[in-house]
C-alpha positions, 0 to 999 in steps of 0.5 A: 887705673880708671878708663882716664887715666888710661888714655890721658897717659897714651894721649901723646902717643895716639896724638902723634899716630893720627898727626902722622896719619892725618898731617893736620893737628886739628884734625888728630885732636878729632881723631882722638876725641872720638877714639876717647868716646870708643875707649870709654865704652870698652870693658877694660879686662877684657883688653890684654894690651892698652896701647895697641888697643888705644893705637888701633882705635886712633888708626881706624878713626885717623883713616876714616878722616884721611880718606875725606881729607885726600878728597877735600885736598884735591881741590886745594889751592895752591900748595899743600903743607901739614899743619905745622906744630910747635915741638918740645925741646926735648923732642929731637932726642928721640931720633927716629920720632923727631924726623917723622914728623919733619915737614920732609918726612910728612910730604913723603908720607902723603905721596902714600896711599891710606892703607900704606901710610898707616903701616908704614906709621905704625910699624916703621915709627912706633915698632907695632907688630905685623899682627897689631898692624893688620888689626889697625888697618883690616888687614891680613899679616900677610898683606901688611908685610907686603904693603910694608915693604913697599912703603918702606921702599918708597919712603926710603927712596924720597926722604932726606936724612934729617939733621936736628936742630941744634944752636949752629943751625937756628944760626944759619937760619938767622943769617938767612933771614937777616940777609932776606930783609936787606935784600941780600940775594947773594948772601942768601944763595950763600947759605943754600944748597944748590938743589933747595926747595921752597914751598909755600902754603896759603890755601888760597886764603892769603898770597903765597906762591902757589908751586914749589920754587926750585935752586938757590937763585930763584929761592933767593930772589922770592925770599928777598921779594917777600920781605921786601913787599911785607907791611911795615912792622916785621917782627921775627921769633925763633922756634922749633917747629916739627922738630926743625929751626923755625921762625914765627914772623909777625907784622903789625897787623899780627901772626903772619905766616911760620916759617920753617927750616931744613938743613943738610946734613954733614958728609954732604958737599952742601953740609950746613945749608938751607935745602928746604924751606916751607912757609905757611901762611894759611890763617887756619893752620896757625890758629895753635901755634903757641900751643907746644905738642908733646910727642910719643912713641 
């Protein structure tokens, strides 16, 4: 195959290693288009294994950008969330891609440094060798089972365990938001754990709640104002966005913000509610939301 063929096949593979790296689509597909530069200058018979090869140039490329972006978002206003990405139907098959790249997983993973998210993507999520890895990051073996382990312990330590979206779910999701616009704060609490987050993302470009918003009350009494002091013209489209039940919400005046849904799951006291929800309405992460990402590992 020529030096094409090679990357387009890998494309969604290395598209989903820099978006877990990097938590922005906008930034992977830059990510991909220098590694694609990189490619196409390498001799390739003299490369043994193209998709490690493909994953070590799209990691270097990934992390060069993280380490600018960790800058840039110190200055962030408000809340930051990941980009979100509209998903395949068929993306939640996959159980172990499907929750790494859930808003969840991805807010644990920016908790990591640099180095510790790359190996943790890399090994945890796409099952790379130690040696692969430490070709990735510049580092020894050693060193990656070190970083991994303790990556590894962290993450675990932080994530929730993921629940696919499923018809019962974007159900759930429905009643919630049939209960936000009547102003129904009882109903609302209802359909939410106790413990339920609320994060929204402006960028400081548009009104959101610039913290997390923590317990069923306070989420619902916030939900139910939003709605209420919304423009005329409410409109809302069921998704799937990171792999969990989504809602597109439009206004009259347009695209207004992705809203996106976690579930607890069963064997849980709060089995079947709502425990985090995440907004986003900065205009810069919603430029490609109709746009569906096929993923890989």
């Amino acid at each position: 195959m020529s030096s094409v063929e090679v990357f387009t096949e890998y494309r969604p593979l290395l598209f989903t290693i820099a978006y877990e790296i990097l938590g922005s689509a906008a930034d992977a597909e830059d990510a991909l288009q220098e590694s694609y530069l990189r490619w196409s200058s390498v001799d390739e018979s003299e490369v043994e294994n193209p998709r490690a090869y493909l994953a070590q140039i799209v990691t270097r490329q990934a992390l060069n950008q993280l380490r600018s972006a960790r800058r840039r978002r110190e200055e962030y206003v408000g809340s930051w969330l990941p980009e979100p990405i509209r998903t395949q139907p068929d993306a939640s098959e996959d159980a172990v891609l499907a929750e790494s790249v859930t808003m969840a997983m991805l807010l644990v993973l920016e908790t990591l440094g640099p180095d510790e998210r790359a190996v943790f993507v890399l090994r945890e999520v796409f099952g790379f060798s130690h040696r692969e890895v430490a070709e990735s990051v510049g580092k020894t073996e050693d060193a990656v089972r070190q970083i991994a382990h303790r990556a590894r312990s962290h993450v675990h330590a932080r994530r929730r365990r993921f629940t696919p979206p499923s018809a019962e779910a974007q159900a759930v999701v429905g009643k919630f938001l049939t209960a936000a616009v009547t102003g129904d704060v009882q109903a609302l609490m209802d359909l939410m754990a106790p413990d339920v987050v609320e994060i929204s993302d402006g960028g400081g470009k548009v009104s959101a709640a610039r913290r997390p918003i923590v317990g069923r009350e306070q989420v619902a009494r916030f939900m139910a104002g939003l709605t209420r002091l919304a423009p005329a013209g409410l409109r809302f489209e069921p998704a799937v966005f990171n792999n969990v039940p989504s809602m597109i919400v439009h206004t009259a005046d347009g695209l207004d913000l992705v809203a996106m849904f976690e579930l607890t799951t069963s064997g849980s006291d709060s089995a079947g509610l709502i425990s985090g929800i995440y907004l986003v309405r900065n205009p810069d992460k919603l430029e490609a939301v109709d746009r569906a990402r096929t993923l890989a590992r």
